[in-house]
Structures are given as C-alpha cells and as structure tokens.
N, CA, C and O of each residue as an XYZ file, in Angstrom:
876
protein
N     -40.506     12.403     13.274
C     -40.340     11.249     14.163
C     -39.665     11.687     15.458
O     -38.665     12.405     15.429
N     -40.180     11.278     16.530
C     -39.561     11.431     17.802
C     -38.444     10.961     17.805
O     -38.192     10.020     17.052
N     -37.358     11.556     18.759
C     -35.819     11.133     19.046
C     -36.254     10.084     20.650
O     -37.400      9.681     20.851
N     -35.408      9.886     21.346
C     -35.231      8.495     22.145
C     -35.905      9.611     23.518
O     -36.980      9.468     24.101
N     -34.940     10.614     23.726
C     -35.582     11.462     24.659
C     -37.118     11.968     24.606
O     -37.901     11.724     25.524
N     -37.452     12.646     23.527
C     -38.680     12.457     23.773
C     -40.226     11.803     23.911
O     -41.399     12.039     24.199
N     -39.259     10.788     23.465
C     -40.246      9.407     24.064
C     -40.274      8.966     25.003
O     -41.232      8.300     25.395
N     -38.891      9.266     25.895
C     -39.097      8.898     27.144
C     -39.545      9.820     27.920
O     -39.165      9.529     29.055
N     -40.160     10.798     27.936
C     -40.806     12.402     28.026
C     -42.255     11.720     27.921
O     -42.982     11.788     28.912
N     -42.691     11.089     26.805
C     -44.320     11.191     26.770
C     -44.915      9.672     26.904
O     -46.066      9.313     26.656
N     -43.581      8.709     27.463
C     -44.114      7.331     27.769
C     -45.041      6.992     28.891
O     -45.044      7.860     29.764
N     -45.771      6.047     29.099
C     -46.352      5.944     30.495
C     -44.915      4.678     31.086
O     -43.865      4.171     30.690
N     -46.028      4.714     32.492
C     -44.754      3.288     33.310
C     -44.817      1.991     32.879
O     -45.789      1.472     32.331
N     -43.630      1.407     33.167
C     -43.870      0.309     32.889
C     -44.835     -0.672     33.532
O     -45.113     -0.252     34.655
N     -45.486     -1.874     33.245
C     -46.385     -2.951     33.935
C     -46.006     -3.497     35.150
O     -44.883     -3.992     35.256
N     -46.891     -3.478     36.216
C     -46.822     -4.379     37.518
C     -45.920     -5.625     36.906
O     -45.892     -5.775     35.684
N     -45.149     -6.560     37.819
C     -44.412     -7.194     37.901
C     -45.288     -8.357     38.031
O     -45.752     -8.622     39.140
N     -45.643     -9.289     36.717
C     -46.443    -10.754     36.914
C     -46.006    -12.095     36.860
O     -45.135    -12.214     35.998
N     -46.282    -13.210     37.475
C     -45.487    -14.207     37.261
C     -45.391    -14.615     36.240
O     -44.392    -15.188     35.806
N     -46.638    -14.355     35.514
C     -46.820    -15.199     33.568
C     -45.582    -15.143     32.991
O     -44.569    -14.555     33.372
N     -45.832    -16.003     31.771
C     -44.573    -15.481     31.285
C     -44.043    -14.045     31.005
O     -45.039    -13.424     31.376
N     -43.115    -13.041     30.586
C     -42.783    -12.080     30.475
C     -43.255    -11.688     29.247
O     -42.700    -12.242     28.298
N     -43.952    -11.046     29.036
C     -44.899     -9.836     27.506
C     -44.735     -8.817     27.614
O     -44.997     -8.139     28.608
N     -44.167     -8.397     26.409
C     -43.896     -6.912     26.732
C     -44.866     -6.382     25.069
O     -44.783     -6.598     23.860
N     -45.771     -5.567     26.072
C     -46.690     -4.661     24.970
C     -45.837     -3.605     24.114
O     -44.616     -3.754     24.158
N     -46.297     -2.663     23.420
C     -45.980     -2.114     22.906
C     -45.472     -0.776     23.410
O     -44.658     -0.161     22.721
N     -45.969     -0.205     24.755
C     -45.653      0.686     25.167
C     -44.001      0.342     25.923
O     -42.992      1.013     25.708
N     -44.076     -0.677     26.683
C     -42.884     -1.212     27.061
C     -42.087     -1.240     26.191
O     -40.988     -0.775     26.493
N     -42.259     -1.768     24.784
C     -40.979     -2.028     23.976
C     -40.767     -0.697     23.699
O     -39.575     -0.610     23.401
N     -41.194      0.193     23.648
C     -40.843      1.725     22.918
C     -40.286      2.117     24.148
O     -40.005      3.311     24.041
N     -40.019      1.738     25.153
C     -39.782      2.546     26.459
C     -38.474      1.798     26.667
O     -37.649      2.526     27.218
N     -37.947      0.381     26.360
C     -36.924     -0.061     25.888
C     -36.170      0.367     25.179
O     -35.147      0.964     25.515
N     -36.501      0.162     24.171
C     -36.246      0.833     22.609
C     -35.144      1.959     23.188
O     -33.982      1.728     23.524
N     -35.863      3.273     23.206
C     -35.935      4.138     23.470
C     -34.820      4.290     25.062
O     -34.338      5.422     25.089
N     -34.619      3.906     25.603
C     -33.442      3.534     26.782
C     -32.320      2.883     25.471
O     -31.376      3.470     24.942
N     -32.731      1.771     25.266
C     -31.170      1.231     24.766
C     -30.143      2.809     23.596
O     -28.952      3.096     23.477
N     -31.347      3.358     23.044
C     -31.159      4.412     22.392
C     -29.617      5.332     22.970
O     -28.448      5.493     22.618
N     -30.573      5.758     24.080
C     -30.120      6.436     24.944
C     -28.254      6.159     25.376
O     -27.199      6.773     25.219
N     -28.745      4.764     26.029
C     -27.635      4.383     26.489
C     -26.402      3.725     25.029
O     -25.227      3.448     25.268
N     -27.028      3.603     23.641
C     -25.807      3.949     22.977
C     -24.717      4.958     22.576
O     -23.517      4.980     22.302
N     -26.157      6.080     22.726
C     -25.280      7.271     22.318
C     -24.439      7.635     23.653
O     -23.261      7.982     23.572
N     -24.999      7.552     24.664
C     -23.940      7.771     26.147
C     -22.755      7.333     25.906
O     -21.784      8.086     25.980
N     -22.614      5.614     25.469
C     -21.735      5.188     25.669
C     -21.229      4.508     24.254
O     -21.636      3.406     23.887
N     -20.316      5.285     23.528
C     -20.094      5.151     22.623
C     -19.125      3.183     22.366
O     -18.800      2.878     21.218
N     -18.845      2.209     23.502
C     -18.332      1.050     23.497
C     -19.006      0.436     24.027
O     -18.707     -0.528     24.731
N     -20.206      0.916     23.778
C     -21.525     -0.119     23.858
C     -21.482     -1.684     23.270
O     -21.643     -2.730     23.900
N     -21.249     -1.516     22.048
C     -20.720     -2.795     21.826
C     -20.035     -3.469     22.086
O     -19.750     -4.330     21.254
N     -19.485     -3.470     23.168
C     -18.302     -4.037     24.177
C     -19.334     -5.284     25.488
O     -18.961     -6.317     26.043
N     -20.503     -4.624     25.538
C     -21.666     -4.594     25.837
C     -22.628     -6.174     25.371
O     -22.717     -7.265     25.934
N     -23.139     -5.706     24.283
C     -24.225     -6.368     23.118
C     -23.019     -6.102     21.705
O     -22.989     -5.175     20.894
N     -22.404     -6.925     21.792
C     -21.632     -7.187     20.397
C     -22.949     -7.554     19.273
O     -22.722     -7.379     18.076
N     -23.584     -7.790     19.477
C     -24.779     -8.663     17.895
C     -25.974     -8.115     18.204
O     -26.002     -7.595     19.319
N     -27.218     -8.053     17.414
C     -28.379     -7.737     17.453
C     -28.954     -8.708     18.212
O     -29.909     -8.362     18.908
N     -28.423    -10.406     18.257
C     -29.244    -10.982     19.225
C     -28.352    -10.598     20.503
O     -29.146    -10.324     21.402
N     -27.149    -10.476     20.917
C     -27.113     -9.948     22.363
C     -27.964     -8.567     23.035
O     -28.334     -8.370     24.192
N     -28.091     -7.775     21.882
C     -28.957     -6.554     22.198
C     -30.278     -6.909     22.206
O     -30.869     -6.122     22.945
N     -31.110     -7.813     21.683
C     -32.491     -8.198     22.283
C     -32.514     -8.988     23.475
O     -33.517     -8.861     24.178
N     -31.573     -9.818     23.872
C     -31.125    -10.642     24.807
C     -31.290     -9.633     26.067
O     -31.923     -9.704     27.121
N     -30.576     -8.819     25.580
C     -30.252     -7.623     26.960
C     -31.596     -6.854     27.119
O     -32.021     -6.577     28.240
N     -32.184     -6.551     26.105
C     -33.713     -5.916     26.627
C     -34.594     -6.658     27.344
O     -35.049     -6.160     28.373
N     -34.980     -7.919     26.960
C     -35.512     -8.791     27.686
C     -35.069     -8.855     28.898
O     -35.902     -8.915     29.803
N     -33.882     -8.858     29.163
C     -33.292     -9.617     30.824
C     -33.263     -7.843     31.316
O     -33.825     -7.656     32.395
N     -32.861     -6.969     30.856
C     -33.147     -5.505     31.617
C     -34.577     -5.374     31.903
O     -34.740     -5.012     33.069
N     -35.863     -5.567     31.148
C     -37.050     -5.538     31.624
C     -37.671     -6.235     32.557
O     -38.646     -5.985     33.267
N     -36.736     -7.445     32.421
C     -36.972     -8.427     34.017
C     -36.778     -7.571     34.814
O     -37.656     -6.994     35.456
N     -35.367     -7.340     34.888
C     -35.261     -6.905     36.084
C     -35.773     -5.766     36.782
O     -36.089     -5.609     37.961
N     -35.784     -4.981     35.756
C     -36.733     -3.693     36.258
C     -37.977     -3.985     36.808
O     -38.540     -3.088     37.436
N     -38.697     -5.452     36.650
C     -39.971     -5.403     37.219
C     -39.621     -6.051     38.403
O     -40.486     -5.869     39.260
N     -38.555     -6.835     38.837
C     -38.331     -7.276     39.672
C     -37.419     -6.020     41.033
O     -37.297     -5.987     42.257
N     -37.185     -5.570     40.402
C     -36.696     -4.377     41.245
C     -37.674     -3.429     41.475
O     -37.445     -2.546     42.302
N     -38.412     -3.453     41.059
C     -39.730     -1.968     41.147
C     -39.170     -0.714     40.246
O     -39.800      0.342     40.308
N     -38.159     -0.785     39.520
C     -38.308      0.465     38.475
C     -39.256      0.210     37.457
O     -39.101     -0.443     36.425
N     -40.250      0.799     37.870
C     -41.752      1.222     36.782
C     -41.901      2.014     36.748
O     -43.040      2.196     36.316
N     -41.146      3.357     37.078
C     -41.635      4.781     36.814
C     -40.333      5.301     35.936
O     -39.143      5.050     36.128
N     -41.132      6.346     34.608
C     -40.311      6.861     34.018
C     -39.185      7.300     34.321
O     -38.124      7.274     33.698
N     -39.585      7.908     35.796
C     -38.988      9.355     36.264
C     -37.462      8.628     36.964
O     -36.435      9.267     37.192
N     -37.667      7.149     37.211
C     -36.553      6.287     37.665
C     -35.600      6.169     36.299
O     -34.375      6.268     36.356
N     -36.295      5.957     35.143
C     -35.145      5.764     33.571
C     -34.501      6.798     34.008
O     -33.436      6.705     34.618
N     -35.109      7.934     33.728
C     -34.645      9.483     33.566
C     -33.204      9.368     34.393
O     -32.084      9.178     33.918
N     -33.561      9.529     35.668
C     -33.027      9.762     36.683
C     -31.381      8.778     36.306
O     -30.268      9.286     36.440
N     -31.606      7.466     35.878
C     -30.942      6.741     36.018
C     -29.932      7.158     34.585
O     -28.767      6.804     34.766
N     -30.157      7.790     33.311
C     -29.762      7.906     32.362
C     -28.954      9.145     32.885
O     -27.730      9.216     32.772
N     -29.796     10.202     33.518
C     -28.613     11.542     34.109
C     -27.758     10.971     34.727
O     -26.668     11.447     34.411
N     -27.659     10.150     35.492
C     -26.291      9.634     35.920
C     -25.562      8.743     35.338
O     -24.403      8.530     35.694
N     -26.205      8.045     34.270
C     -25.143      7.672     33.334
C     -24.101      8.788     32.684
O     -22.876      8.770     32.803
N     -24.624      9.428     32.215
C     -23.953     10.941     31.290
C     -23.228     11.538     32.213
O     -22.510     12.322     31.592
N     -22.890     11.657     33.898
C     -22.374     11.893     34.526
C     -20.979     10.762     34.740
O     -20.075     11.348     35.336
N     -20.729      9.754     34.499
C     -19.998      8.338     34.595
C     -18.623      9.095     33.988
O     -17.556      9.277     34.574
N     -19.009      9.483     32.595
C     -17.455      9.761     32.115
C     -16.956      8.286     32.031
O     -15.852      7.986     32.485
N     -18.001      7.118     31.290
C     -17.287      5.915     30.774
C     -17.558      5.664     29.460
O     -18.699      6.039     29.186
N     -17.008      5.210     28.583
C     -17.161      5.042     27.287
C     -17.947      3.602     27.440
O     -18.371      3.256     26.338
N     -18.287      2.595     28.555
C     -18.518      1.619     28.108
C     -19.843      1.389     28.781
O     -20.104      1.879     29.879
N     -20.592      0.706     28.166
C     -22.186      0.586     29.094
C     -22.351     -0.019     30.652
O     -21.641     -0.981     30.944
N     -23.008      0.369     31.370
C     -23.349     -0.449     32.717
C     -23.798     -1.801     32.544
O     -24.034     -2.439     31.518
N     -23.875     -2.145     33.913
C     -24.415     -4.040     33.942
C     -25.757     -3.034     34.640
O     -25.855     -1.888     35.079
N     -27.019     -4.665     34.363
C     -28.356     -3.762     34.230
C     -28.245     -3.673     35.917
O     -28.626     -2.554     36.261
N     -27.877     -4.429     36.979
C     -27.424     -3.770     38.398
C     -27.069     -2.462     38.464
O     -27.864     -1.643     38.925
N     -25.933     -2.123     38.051
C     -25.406     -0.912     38.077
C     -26.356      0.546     37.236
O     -26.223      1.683     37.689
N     -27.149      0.300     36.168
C     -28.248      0.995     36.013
C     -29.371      0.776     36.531
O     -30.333      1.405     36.092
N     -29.583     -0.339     37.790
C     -30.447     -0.284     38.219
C     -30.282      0.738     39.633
O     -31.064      1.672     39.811
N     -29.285      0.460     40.493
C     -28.442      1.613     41.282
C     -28.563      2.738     40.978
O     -29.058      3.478     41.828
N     -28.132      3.368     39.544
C     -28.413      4.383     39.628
C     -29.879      5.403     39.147
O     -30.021      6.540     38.697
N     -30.624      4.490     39.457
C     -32.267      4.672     38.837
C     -33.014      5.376     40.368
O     -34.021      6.072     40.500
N     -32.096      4.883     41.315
C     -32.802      5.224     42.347
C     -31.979      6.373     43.094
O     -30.956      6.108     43.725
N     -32.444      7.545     42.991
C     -32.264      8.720     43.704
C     -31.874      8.764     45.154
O     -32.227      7.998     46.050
N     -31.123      9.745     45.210
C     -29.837      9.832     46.706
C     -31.235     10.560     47.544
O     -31.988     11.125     46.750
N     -31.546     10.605     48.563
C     -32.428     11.085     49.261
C     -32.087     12.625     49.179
O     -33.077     13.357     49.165
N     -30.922     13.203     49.127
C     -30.642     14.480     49.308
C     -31.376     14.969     47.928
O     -32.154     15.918     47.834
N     -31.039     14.289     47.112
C     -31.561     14.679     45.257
C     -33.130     15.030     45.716
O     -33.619     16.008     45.150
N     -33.881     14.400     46.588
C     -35.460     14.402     46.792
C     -35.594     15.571     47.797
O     -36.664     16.178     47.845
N     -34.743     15.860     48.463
C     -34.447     17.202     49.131
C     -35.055     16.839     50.930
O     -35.664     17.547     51.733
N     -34.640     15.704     50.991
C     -35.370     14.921     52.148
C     -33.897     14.341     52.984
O     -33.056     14.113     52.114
N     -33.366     14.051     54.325
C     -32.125     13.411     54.896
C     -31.550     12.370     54.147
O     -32.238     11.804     53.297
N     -30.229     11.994     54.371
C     -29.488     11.111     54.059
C     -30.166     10.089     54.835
O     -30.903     10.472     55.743
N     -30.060      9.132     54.665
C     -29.975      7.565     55.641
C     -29.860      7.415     56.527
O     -30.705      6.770     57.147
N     -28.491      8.030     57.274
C     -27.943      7.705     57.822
C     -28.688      9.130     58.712
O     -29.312      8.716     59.689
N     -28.729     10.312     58.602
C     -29.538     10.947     59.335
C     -30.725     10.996     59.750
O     -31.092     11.509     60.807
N     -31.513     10.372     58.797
C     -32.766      9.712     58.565
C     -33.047      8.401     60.117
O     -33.782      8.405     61.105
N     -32.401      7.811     59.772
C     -31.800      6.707     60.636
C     -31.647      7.142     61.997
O     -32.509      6.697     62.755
N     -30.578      8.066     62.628
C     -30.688      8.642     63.364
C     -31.112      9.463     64.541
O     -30.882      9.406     65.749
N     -32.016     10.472     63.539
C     -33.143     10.658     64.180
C     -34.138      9.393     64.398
O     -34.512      9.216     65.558
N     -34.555      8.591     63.511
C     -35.706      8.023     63.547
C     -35.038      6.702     65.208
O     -35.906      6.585     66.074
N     -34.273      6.244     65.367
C     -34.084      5.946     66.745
C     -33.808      6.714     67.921
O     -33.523      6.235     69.018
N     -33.933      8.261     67.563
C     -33.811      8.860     68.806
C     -34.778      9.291     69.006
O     -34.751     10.146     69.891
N     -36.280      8.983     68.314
C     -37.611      9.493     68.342
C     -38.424      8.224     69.132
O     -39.279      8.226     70.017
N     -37.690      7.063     68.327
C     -38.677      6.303     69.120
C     -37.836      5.781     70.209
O     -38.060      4.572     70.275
N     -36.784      6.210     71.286
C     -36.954      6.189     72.409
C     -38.464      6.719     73.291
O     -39.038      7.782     73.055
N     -38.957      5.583     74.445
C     -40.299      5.960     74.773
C     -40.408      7.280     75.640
O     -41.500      7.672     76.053
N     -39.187      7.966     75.903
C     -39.020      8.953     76.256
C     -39.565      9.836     75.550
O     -40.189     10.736     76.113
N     -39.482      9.803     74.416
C     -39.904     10.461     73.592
C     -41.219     10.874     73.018
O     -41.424     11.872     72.327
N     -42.348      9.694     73.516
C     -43.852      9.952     73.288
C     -44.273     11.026     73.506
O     -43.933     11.716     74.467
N     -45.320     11.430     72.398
C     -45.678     12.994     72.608
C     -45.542     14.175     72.124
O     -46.357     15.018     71.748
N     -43.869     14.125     72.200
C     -42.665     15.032     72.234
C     -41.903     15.415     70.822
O     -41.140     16.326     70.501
N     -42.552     14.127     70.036
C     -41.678     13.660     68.742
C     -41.903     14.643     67.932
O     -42.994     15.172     67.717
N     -40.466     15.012     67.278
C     -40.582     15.871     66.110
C     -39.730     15.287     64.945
O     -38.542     14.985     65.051
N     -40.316     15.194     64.075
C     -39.889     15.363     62.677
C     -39.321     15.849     61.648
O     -39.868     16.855     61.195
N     -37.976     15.309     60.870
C     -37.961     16.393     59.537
C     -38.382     16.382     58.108
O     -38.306     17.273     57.261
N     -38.934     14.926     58.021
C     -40.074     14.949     56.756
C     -40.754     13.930     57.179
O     -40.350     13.036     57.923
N     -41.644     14.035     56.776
C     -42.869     13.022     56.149
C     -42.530     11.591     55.960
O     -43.161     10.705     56.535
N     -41.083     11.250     54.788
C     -40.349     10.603     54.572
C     -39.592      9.785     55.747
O     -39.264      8.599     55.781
N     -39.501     10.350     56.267
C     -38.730      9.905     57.577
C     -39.670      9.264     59.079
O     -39.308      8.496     59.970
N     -40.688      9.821     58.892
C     -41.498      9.019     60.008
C     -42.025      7.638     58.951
O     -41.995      6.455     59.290
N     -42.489      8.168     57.634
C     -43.129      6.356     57.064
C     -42.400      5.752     57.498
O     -42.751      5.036     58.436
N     -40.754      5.721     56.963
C     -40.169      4.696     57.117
C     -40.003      3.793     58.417
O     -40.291      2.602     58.530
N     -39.260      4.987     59.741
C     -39.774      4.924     61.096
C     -40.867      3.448     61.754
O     -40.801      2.396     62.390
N     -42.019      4.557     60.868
C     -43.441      3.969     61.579
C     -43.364      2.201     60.773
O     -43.718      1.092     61.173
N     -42.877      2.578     59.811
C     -43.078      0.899     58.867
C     -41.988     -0.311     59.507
O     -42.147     -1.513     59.297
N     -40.798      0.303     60.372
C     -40.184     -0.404     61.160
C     -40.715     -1.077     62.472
O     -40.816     -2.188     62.993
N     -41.026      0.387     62.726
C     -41.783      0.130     64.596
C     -41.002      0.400     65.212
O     -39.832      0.025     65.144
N     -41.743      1.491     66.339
C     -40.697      2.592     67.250
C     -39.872      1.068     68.202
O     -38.647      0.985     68.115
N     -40.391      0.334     68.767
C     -40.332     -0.918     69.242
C     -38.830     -2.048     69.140
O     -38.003     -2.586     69.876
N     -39.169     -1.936     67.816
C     -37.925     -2.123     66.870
C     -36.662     -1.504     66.715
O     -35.535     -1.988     66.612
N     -36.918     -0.782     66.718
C     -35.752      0.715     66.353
C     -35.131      1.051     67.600
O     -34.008      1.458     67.899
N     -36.382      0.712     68.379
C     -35.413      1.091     70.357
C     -34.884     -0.195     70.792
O     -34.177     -0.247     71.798
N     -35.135     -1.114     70.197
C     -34.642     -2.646     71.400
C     -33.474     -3.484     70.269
O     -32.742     -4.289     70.844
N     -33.280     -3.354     68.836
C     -32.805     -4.369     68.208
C     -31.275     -4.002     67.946
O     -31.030     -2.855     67.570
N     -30.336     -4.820     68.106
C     -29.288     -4.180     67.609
C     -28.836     -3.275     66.389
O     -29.404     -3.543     65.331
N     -27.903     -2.240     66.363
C     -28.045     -0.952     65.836
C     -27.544     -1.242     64.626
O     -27.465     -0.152     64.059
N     -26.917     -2.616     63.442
C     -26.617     -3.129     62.673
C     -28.095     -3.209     61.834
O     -28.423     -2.741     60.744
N     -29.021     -4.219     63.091
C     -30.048     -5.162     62.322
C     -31.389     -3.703     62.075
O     -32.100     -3.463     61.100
N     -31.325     -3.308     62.825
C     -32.267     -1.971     62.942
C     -31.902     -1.283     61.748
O     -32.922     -1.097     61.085
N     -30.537     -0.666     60.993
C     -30.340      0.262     60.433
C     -30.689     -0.870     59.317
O     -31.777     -0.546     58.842
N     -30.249     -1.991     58.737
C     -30.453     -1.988     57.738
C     -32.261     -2.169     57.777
O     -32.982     -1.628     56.939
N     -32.632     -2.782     58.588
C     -34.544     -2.543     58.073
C     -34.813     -1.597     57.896
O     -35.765     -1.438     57.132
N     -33.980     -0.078     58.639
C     -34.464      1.075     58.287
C     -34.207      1.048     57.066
O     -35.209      0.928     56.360
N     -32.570      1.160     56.174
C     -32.563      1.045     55.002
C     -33.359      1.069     54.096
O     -33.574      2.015     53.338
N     -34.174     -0.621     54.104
C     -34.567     -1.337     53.595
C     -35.996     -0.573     53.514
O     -36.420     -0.682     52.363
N     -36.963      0.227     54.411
C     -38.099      0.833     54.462
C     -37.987      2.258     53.669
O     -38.901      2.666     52.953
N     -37.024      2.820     53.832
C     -36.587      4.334     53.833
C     -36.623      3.887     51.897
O     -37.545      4.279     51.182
N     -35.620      3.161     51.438
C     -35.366      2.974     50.211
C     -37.212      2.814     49.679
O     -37.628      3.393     48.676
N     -37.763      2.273     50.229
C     -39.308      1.798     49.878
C     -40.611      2.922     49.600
O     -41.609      2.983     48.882
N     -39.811      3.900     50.824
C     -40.317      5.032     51.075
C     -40.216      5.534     49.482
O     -41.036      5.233     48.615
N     -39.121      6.301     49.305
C     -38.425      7.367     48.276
C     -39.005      6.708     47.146
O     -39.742      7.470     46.521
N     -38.901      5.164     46.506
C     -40.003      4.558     45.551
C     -41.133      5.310     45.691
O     -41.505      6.084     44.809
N     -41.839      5.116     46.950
C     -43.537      5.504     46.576
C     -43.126      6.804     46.625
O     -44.271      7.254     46.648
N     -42.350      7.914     46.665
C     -42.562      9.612     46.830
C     -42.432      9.342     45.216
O     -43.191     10.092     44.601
N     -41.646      8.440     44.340
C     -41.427      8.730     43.103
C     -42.683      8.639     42.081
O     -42.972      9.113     40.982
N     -43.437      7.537     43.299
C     -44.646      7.060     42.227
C     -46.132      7.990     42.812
O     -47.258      7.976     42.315
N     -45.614      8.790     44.077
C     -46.537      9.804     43.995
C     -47.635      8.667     44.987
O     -48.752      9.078     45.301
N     -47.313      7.677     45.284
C     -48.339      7.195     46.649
C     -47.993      8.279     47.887
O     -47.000      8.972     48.109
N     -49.395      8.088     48.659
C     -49.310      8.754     49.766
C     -48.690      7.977     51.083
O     -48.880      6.811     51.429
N     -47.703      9.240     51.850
C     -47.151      8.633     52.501
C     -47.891      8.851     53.976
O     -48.818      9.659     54.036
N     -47.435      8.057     55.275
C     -48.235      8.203     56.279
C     -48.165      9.589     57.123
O     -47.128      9.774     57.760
N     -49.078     10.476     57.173
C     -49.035     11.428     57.965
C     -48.786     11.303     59.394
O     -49.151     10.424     60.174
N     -47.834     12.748     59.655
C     -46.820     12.418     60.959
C     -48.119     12.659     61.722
O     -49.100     13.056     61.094
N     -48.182     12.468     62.891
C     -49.386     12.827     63.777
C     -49.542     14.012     64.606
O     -48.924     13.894     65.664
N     -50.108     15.021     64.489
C     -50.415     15.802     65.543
C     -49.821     15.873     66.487
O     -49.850     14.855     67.178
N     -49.076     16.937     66.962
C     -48.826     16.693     68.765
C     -49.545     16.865     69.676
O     -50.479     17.662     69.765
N     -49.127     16.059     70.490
C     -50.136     16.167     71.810
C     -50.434     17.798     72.475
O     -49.702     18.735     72.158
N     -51.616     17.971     73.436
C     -51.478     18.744     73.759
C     -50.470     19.253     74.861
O     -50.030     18.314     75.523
N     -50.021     20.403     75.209
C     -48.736     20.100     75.935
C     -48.940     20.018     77.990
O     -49.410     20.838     78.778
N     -48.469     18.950     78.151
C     -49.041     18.700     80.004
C     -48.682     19.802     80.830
O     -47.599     20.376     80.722
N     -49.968     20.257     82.033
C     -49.480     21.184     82.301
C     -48.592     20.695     83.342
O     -48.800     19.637     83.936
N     -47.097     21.850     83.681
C     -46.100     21.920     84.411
C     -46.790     21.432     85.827
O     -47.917     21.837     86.113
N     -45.989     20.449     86.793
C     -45.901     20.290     88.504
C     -46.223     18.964     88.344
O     -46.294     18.382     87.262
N     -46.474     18.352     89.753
C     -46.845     16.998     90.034
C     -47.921     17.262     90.996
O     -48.147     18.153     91.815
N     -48.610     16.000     90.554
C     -49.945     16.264     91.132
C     -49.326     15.250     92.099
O     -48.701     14.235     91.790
N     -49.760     15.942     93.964
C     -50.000     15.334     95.110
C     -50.979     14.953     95.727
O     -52.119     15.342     95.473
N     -50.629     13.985     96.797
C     -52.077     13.882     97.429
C     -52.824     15.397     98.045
O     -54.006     15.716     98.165
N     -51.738     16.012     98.307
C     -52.694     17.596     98.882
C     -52.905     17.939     97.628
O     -53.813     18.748     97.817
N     -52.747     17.928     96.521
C     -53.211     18.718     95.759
C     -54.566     18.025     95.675
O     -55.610     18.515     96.106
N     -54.466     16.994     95.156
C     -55.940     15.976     94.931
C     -56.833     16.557     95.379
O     -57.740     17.137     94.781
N     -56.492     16.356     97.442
C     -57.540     16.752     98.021
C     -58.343     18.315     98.284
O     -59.465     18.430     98.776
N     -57.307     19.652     97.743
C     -57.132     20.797     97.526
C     -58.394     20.735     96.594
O     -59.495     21.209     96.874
N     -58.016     19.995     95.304
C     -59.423     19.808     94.445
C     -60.564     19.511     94.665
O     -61.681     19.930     94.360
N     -60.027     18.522     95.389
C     -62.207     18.201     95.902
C     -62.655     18.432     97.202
O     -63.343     17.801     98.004
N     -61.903     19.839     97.196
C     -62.312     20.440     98.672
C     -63.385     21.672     97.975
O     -64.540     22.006     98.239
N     -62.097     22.271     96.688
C     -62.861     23.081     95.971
C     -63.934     22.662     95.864
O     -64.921     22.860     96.573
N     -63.748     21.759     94.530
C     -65.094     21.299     94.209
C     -66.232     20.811     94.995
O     -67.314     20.625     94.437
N     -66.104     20.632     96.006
C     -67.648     20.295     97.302
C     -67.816     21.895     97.441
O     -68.957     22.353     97.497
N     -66.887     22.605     97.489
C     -67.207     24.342     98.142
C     -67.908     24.638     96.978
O     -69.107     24.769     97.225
N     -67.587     24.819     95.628
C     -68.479     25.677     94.458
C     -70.191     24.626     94.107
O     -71.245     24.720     93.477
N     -69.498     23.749     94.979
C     -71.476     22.994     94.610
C     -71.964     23.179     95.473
O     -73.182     23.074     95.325
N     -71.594     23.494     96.667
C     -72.522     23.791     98.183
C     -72.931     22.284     98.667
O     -73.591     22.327     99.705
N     -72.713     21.007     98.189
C     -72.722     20.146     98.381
C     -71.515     19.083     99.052
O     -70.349     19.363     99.331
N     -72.212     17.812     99.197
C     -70.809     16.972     99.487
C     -70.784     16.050     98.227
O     -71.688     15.634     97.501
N     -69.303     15.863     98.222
C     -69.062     14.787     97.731
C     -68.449     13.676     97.587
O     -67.236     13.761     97.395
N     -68.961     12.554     97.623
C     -68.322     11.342     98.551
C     -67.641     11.020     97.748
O     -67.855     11.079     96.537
N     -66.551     10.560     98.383
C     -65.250      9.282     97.652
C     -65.212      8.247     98.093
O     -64.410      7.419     97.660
C-alpha cells in the first residue's frame, strides 16, 4: 500500500473550480486524504486543529473549497506548500489561508525576480522612452508587465500600479506552475542608424538619387 507521499507523487490535479454543488471524485478525495495525512504527521497537535472525525471531514471539505477558489490545482502547489510546513517548527496545524500562502512559491524559489524587482524594472521599461530599447530579465516579468499595460505602469500612482503588478506577477508564477505558455518578450527592433536627418541631408539624397538614374525626379 502506498504511504501519503507517494500518492501525492502519482496524483493528477485537482478539478476546475465549478459553481455546482461541490463533488469531490475519487481522485480528489485521495489527494485530500493523502494531504491531511501529511499534515498530521507534520504536526503532531493536530488535534488542536480537528478535535473529532466530523471536524476532520468538515475541514476537508472547506480546504477543497478553497483550494478551488484560490487556484491551487496543481500538485506541485500541495508539495510545495507541505515543504514549508516541515520548515514551520510548529507542533500545531495551519488555518487553510495560511496553507494556502504557503502553496504558492517565492519567485526567487522559481529562480525568476522578487516583486518588488520585478516591479521595478517592469515601470522603468514601460517609460515611452523606452520603446524599442526594452530589455528584460525573464519571460515572467514582461507577462506580467504586458497583462498590466506599459500605459498603466507609467501614468497610475506607484501604490495602485504595484499592487496590479502584484496581482498579475502572482498570476504569472500560477501558470509557470501549471506549465501554460507565457507571452513571448518581443524581438528588438532593429537598431536606428546614428545622426539627424536634415533638410540638406534630404535634399543631398535626392540629388543622389536623380544623379544614379540619369533622370529627374519631381517632388
């Protein structure tokens, strides 16, 4: 018989988030199951927690809400979220908030900027100064960016801006978890050549150009 870990090793994700009532198939309940497992042996005053067998079904039900209501449907979010339980150093279980917090990976863990650097750059790119010119340090960091709007990010106050960035960036690191594709940064331009074009230059040009055709040519 499998132990709790390796079921959560060979489970699939959990179900899209539906209004119906709440059903949980069989793969879900083993993927429950199999978490509450987990999180007894972590926390040995668990029962501090779910004192009774009906508070402990009580609590699976309302943890699977929420997980669909939060978007943890990927294994790799339990996982994630159980290593940092075992890191806590608490004898007593989390509120399903607080394992929902820690389900979602620090951007550095993904090997991608903090937030707040993330952030950063991404309003000093979309200054319009910047068209063209823009460089990048992940992938990660322009979705979020682009899902704001350079627009946005240059004109709104630096409160209301950071948290939409937040709010995109966090959205981002979801889909890198679930393996959606994110928006490719774009090509750079080609690079302009150096000087300013004058009126002598203009006319320098289509002096040439009438000389190599042997012709005229009217403007």
């Amino acid at each position: 018989m499998k132990n709790p870990n390796q079921l959560m090793q060979t489970l699939g994700n959990l179900p899209a988030v539906e209004t119906a009532p709440l059903k949980i198939d069989t793969g879900t309940a083993d993927v429950v199951n199999s978490l509450f497992k987990e999180l007894q042996a972590i926390f040995p005053a668990w029962r501090q927690a779910w004192p009774t067998d009906e508070a402990l079904m009580t609590a699976k039900r309302t943890w699977v809400k929420a997980f669909m209501a939060e978007g943890i449907r990927q294994i790799e979010q339990i996982r994630f979220g159980l290593q940092n339980c075992r890191k806590l150093g608490s004898d007593f279980a989390p509120s399903v908030g607080k394992f929902i917090q820690m389900c979602q990976p620090t951007p550095e863990a993904l090997g991608i900027p903090s937030h707040e650097a993330a952030f950063a750059e991404s309003v000093a790119n979309a200054h319009p100064s910047m068209a063209g010119s823009r460089e990048w340090s992940h992938q990660a960091v322009y979705h979020a960016a682009s899902q704001c709007g350079f627009h946005a990010l240059n004109t709104m106050k630096a409160e209301v801006s950071r948290k939409l960035f937040d709010r995109n960036y966090d959205i981002t690191i979801r889909m890198m978890l679930a393996g959606e594709r994110l928006r490719n940064i774009p090509l750079a331009l080609p690079e302009r050549v150096n000087g300013r074009v004058t009126a002598a230059i203009g006319n320098q040009a289509l002096a040439d150009l009438r000389k190599n055709r042997g012709g005229h040519v009217h403007g």
